[in-house]
N, C-alpha and C positions, 0 to 999 in steps of 0.2 A: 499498377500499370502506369509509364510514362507516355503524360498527356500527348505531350512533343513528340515522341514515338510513335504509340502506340496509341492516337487520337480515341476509338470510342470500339466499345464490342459490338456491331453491326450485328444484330438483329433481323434473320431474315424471314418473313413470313410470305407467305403465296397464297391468296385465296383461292377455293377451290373454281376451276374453271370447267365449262362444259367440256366433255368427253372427246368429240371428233377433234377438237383442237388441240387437244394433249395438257399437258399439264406447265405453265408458266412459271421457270425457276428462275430465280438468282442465282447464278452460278457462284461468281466473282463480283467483290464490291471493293476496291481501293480507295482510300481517304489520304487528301491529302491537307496539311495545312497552308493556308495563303497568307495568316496574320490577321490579330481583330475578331478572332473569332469567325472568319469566314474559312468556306473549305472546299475541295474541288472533290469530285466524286465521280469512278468510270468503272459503270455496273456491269456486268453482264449479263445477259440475259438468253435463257433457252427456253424456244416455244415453239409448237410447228405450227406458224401460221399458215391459214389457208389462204389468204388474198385479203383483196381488199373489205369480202364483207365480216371477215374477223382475224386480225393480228393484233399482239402487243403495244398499245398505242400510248404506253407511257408507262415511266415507274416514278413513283415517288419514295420522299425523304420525310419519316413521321417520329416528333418528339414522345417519349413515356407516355403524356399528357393526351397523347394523339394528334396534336395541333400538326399542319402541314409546314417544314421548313424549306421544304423544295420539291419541285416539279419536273420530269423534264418529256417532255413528247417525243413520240416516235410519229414522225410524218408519213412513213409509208410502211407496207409488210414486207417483212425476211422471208417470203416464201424458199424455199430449198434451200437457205440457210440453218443450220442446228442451233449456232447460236450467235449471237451479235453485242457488240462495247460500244455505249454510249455514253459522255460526259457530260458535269453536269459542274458549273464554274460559277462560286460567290455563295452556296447557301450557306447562311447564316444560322450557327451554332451559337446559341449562348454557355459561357464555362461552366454553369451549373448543370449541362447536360451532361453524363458519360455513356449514354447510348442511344441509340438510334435505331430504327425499323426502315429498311427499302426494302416496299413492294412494287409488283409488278402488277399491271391493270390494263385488262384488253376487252 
């Protein structure tokens, strides 16, 4: 696989979420490179949230290792949205990684 292409095979995992909420997927995950080992990333995400006492309030970017390379928050809920793309600009890949896990966390 070309690095420069083909940056990393995204790994996507979803912990299980309580029931009335539905179930929190990654749809779509784009990586792109910026140089230096940093990379832009604009996830998708499908969830029915219910408001403000439970939506999708962020996903993250986790090395093999588990360690957190990025973060990114959802400030408010998609109610009657299916699904929604949020970006995520600068996390920091070191070369020795060739893959990567975004999940989703509500």
């Amino acid at each position: 696989m070309n690095r420069s292409k083909w940056l990393f095979l995204v790994l996507v995992l979803v912990a299980p979420w309580p029931l009335y909420a539905g179930t929190a997927e990654i749809v779509d995950v784009d990586v792109k490179p910026m140089g230096n080992d940093l990379y832009e990333f604009d996830v998708t995400v499908a969830h029915e949230d219910t408001g403000w006492d439970h939506f999708v309030d962020k996903w993250v970017v986790i090395a093999p290792d588990g360690s957190l390379l990025g973060s990114r928050p959802i400030v408010q809920p998609h109610k009657g949205q299916k699904t929604f793309t949020r970006n995520l600009v600068g996390v920091m890949i070191p070369g020795e990684i060739k893959e990567v896990t975004v999940r989703a966390h509500d």
